[in-house]
SEPA-606218 format. One record per residue (C-alpha): z, y, x. Coordinates in nm, 3 decimals. Layout:
N
+---------+---------+---------+
!      pz !      py !      px !
+---------+---------+---------+
!       Z !       Y !       X !
...
+---------+---------+---------+
This chain:
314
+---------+---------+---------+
!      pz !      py !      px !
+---------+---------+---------+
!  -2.918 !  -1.608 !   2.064 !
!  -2.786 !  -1.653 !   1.724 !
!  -2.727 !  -1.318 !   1.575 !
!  -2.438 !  -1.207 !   1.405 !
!  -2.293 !  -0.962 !   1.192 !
!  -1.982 !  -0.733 !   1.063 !
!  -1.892 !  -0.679 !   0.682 !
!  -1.773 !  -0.347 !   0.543 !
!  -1.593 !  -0.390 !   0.171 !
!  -1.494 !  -0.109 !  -0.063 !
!  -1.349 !  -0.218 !  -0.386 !
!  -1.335 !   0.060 !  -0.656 !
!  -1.173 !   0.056 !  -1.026 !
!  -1.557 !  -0.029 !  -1.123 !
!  -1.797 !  -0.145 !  -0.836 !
!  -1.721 !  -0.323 !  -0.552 !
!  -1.934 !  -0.218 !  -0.240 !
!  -2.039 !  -0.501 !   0.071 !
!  -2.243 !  -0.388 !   0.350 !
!  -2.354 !  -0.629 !   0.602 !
!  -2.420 !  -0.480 !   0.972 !
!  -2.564 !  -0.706 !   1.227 !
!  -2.611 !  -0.681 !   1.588 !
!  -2.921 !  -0.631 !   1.574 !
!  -2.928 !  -0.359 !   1.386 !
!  -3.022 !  -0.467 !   1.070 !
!  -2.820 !  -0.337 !   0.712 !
!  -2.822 !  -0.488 !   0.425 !
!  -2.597 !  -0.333 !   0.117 !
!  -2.496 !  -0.491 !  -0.209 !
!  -2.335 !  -0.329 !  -0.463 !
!  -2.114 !  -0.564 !  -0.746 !
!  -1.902 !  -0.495 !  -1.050 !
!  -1.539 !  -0.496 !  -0.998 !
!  -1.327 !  -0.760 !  -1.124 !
!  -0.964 !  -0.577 !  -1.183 !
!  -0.792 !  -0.906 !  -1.262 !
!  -0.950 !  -1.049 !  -0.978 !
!  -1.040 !  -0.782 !  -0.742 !
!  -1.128 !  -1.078 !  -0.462 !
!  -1.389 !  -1.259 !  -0.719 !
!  -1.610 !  -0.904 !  -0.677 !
!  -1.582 !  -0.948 !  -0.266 !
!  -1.662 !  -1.290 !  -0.278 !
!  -1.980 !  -1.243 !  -0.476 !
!  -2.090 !  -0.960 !  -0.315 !
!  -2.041 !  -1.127 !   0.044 !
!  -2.261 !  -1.439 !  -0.100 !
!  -2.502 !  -1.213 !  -0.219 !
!  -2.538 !  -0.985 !   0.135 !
!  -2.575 !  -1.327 !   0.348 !
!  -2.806 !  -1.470 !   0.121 !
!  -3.023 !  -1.196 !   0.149 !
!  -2.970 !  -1.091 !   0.532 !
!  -3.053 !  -1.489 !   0.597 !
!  -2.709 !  -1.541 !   0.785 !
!  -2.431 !  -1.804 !   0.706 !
!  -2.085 !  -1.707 !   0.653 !
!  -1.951 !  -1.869 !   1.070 !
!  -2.229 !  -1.593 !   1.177 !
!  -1.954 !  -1.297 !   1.031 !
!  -1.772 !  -1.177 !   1.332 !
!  -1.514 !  -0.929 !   1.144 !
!  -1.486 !  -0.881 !   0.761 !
!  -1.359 !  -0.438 !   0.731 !
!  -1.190 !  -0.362 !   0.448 !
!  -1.114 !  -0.039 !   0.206 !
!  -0.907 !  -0.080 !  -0.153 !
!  -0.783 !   0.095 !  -0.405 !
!  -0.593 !  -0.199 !  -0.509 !
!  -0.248 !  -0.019 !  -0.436 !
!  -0.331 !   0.301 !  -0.530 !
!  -0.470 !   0.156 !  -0.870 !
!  -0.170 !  -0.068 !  -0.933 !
!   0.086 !   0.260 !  -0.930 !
!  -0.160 !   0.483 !  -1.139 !
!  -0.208 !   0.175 !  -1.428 !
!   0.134 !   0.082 !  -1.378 !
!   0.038 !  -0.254 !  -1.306 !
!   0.302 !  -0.341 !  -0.971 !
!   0.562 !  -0.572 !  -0.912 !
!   0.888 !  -0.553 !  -1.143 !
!   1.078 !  -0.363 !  -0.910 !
!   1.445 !  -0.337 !  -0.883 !
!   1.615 !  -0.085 !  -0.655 !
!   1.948 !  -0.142 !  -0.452 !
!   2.099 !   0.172 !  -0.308 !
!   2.488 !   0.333 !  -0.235 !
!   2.769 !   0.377 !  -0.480 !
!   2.663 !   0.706 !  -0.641 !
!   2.301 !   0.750 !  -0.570 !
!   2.142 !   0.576 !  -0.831 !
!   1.944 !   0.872 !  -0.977 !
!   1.793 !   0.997 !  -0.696 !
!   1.416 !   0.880 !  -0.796 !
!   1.427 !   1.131 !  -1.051 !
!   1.642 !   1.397 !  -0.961 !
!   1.410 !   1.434 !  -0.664 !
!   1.344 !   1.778 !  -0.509 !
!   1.410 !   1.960 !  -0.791 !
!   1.028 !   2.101 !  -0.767 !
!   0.743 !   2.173 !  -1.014 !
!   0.408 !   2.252 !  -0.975 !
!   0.445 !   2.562 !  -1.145 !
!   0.771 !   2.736 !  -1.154 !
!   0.667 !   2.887 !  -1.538 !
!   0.469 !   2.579 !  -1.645 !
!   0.728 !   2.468 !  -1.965 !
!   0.472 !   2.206 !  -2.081 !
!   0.517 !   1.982 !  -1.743 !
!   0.633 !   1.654 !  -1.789 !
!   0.862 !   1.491 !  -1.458 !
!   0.646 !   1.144 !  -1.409 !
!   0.861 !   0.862 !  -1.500 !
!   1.032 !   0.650 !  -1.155 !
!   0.841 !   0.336 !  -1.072 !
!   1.169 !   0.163 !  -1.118 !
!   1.382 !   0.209 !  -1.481 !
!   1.729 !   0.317 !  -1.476 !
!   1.858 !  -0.027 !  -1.542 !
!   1.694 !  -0.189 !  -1.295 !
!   1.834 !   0.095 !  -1.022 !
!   2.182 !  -0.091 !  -0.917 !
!   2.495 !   0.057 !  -0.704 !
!   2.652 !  -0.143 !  -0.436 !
!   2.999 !  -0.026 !  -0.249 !
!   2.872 !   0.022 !   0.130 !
!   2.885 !   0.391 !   0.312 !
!   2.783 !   0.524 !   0.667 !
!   2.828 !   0.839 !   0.777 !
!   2.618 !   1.100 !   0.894 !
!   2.680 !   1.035 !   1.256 !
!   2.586 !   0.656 !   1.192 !
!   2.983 !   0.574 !   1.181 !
!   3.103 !   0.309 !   0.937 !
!   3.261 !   0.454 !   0.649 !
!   3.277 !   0.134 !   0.388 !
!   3.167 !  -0.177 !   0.453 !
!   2.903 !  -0.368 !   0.246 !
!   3.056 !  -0.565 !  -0.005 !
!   2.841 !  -0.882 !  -0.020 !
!   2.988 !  -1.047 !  -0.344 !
!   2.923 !  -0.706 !  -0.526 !
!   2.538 !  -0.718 !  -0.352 !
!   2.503 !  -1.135 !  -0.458 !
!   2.577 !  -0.970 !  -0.853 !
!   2.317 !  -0.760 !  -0.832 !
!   2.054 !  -1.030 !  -0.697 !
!   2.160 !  -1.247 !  -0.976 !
!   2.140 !  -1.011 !  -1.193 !
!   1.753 !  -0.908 !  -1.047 !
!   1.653 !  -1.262 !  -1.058 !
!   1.738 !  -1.359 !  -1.453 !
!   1.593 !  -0.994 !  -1.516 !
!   1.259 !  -1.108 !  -1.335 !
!   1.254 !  -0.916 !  -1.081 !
!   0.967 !  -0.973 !  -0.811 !
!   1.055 !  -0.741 !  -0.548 !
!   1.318 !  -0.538 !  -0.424 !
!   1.343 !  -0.195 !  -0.291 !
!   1.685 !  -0.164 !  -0.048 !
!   1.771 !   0.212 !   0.051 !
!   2.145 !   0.317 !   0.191 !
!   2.252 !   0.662 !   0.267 !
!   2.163 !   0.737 !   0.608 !
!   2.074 !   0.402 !   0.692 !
!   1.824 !   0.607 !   0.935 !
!   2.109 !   0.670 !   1.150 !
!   2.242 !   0.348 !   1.127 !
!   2.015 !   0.043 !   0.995 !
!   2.333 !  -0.209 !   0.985 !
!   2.408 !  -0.224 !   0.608 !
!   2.014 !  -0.245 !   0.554 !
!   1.938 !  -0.533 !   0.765 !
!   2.263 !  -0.712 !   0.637 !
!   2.185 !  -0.667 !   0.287 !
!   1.804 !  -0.782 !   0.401 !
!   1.919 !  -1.077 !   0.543 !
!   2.149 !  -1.187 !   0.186 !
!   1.922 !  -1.167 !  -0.035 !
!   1.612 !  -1.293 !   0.175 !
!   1.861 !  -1.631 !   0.200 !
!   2.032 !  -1.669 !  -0.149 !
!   1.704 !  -1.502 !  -0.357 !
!   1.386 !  -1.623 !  -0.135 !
!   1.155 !  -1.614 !  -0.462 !
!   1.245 !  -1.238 !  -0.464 !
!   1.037 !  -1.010 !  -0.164 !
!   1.281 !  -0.752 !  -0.031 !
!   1.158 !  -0.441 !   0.149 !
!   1.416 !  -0.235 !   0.302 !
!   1.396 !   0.204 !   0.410 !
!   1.427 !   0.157 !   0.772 !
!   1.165 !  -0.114 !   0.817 !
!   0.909 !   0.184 !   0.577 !
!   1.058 !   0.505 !   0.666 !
!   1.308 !   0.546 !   0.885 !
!   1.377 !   0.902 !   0.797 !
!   1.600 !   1.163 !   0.681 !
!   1.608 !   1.281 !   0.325 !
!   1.711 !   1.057 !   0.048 !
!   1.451 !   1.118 !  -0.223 !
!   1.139 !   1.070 !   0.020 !
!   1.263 !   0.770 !   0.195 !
!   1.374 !   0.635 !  -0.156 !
!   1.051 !   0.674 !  -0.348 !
!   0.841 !   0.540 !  -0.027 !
!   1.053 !   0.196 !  -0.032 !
!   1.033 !   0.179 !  -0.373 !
!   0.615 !   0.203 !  -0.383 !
!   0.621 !  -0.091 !  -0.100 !
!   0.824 !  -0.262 !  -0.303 !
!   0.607 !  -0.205 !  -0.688 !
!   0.266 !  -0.245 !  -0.470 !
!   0.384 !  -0.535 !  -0.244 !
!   0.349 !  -0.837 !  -0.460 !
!   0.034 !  -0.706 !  -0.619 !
!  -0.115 !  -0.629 !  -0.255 !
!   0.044 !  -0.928 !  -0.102 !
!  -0.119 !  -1.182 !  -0.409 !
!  -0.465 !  -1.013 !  -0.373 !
!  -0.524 !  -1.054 !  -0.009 !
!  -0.383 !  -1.381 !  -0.015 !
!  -0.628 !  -1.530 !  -0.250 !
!  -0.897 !  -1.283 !  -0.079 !
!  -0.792 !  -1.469 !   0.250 !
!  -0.845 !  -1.793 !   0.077 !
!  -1.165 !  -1.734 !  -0.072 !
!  -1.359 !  -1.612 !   0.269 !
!  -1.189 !  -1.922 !   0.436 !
!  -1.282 !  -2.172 !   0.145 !
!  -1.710 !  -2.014 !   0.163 !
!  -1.676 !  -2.037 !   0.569 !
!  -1.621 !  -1.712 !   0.661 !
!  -1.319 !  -1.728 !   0.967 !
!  -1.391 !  -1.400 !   1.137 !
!  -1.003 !  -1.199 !   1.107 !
!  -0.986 !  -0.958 !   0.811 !
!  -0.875 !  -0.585 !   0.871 !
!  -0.746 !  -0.394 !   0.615 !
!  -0.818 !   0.014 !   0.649 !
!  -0.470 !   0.184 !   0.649 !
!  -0.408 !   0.563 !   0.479 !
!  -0.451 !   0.731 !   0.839 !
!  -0.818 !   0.618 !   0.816 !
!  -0.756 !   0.317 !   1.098 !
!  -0.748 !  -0.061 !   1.063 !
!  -0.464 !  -0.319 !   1.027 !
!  -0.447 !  -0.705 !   1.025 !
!  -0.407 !  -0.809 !   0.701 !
!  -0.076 !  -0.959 !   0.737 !
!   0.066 !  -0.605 !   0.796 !
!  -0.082 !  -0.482 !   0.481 !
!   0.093 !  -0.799 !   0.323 !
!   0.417 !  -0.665 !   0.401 !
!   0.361 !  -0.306 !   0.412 !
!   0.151 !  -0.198 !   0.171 !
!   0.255 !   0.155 !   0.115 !
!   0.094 !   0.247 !   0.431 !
!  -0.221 !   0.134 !   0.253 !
!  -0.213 !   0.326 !  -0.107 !
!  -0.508 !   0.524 !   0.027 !
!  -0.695 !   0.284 !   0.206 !
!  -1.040 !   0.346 !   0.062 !
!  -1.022 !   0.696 !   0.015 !
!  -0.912 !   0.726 !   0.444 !
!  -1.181 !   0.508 !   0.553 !
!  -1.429 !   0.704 !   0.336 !
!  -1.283 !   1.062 !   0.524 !
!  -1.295 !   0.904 !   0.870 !
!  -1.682 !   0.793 !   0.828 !
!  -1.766 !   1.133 !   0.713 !
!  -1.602 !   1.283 !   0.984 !
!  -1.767 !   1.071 !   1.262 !
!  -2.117 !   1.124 !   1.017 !
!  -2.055 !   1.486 !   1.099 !
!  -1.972 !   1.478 !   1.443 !
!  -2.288 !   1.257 !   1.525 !
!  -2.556 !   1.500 !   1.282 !
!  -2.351 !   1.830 !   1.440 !
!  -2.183 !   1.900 !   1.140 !
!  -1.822 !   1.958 !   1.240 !
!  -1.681 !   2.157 !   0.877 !
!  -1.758 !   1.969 !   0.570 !
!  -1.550 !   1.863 !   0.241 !
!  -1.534 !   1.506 !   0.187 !
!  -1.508 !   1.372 !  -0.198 !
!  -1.503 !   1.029 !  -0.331 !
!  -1.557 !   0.999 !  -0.699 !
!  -1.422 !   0.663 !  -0.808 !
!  -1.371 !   0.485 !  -1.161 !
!  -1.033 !   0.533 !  -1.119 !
!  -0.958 !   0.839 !  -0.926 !
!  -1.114 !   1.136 !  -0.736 !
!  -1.048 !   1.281 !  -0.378 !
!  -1.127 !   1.550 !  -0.179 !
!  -1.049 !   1.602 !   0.201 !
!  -1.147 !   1.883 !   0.427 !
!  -1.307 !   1.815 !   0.799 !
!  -1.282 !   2.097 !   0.991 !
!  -1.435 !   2.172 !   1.356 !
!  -1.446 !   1.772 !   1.378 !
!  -1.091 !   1.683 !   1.297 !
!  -0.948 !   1.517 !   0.971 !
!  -0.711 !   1.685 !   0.743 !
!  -0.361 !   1.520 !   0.775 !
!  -0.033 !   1.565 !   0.557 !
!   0.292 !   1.415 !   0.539 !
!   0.350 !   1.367 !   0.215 !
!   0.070 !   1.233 !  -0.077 !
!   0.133 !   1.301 !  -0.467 !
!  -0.041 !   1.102 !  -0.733 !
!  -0.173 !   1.293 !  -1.034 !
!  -0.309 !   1.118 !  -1.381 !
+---------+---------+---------+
């Protein structure tokens, strides 16, 4: 019986990581320099390099795994999409008025981070619904065409679309979706209720706006990562590991990415929780020390640390 095997990547902000598990039972790990222009030219040579070696030919991969930091990397850099941000008559500011928190109440020297998306690329459109999900105004579509045009001679590559309480009542959303999808098609649009369908303005805000800086960076990289394992033979599906430490299809990371930013750093958690679990090691920190960044995660009596909300610190 021809034997076969599964491929685990990691890609880091300076080594990429391939290891190559087959059924039957043989591991063989390879570990490759990261190309940041390229991230999928460090996968691709890695993946050569663990076949060659493990004596197997690309049709013999059965499922290619996959952790990034692509996403994650792009918003600390500052190397996403240019992002424009549509939102309701009067709410332009709220990417950095925010919560009104600190991290220290006293701390004077603290410096607000600046919004993924400029000032002048944060546009106002007349549309309104109510609390109770009741029309109030409806969207004006010539002032919403202005503002496309206006995102398309800027540059724009992707646009973030957020209404006030749109998570009541998705209409204006979808409507606005649908324009600009049809008279803008070069531009991607991402829209709050198909991210976070949520109360609170600033959180839902700031979450469409990262899938919409991360999505054309994400989108481009496992497109041409897609292309590559097709183009060396390799037609087992690709998964991409999501931020609650699961797996996804890659065409769902393609359009959400935000629910990716800390794909590597989840995956890494989840296999040192199961590590513990099968040595009988239920409490244990997790860290991952990468090029780019550092994280730490707590496992305690078996079960992974989980929170709501995830802060990025340079």
């Amino acid at each position: 019986m021809r034997e076969t095997g599964r491929i685990g990547v990691d890609i880091g902000g300076t080594f990429t990581d391939i290891v190559l598990f087959t059924d039957r039972g043989r591991t063989v790990s390879k570990k490759t320099p990261s190309t940041p222009d390229h991230p999928d030219q460090a996968v691709i040579t890695g993946i050569r390099l663990a076949l060659d070696e493990a004596g197997l030919q690309p049709g013999d991969i059965v499922g290619v795994l996959h952790g990034t930091t692509v996403g994650s990397n792009a918003i600390l850099q500052k190397r996403g999409g240019r992002t424009g941000l549509v939102t309701t008559r009067g709410f332009r500011d709220v990417l950095e008025i925010g919560r009104l928190r600190t991290p220290g109440m006293f701390d004077l020297s603290w410096d607000k981070p600046e919004p993924l998306v400029p000032r002048h690329w944060r546009c106002e459109v007349t549309e309104r619904i109510a609390a109770d999900g009741s029309v109030v105004a409806p969207l004006d579509r010539d002032e919403l065409c202005a503002v496309g045009a206006f995102f398309r001679d800027e540059g724009i590559e992707s646009i973030a679309v957020c209404f006030l309480n749109s998570y009541r009542n998705p209409a204006h959303e979808r409507e606005a979706e649908a324009i600009l999808r049809e008279a803008f098609p070069e531009i991607a649009v991402t829209t709050s209720v198909a991210v976070l369908p949520e109360q609170r303005e600033y959180e839902r805000t700031s979450t469409t706006v990262v899938n919409a800086y991360v999505l054309p960076v994400l989108r481009d990289y496992l497109a041409s990562l897609a292309d590559g394992l097709a183009a060396m033979g390799v037609t087992a599906p690709l998964y991409v590991s999501n931020s609650n430490g699961g797996l996804a299809p890659a065409a769902l990371a393609q359009e959400k990415p935000v629910f990716f930013i800390s794909s590597g750093r989840a995956a890494g958690v989840a296999g040192a929780g199961d590590l513990g679990r099968r040595t009988g090691v239920p409490n244990l920190v997790a860290f991952d020390m990468g090029g780019t960044t550092a994280s730490a995660s707590l496992v305690k009596d078996g079960e992974l640390s989980r929170t709501t909300e995830y802060e990025f610190r340079a």
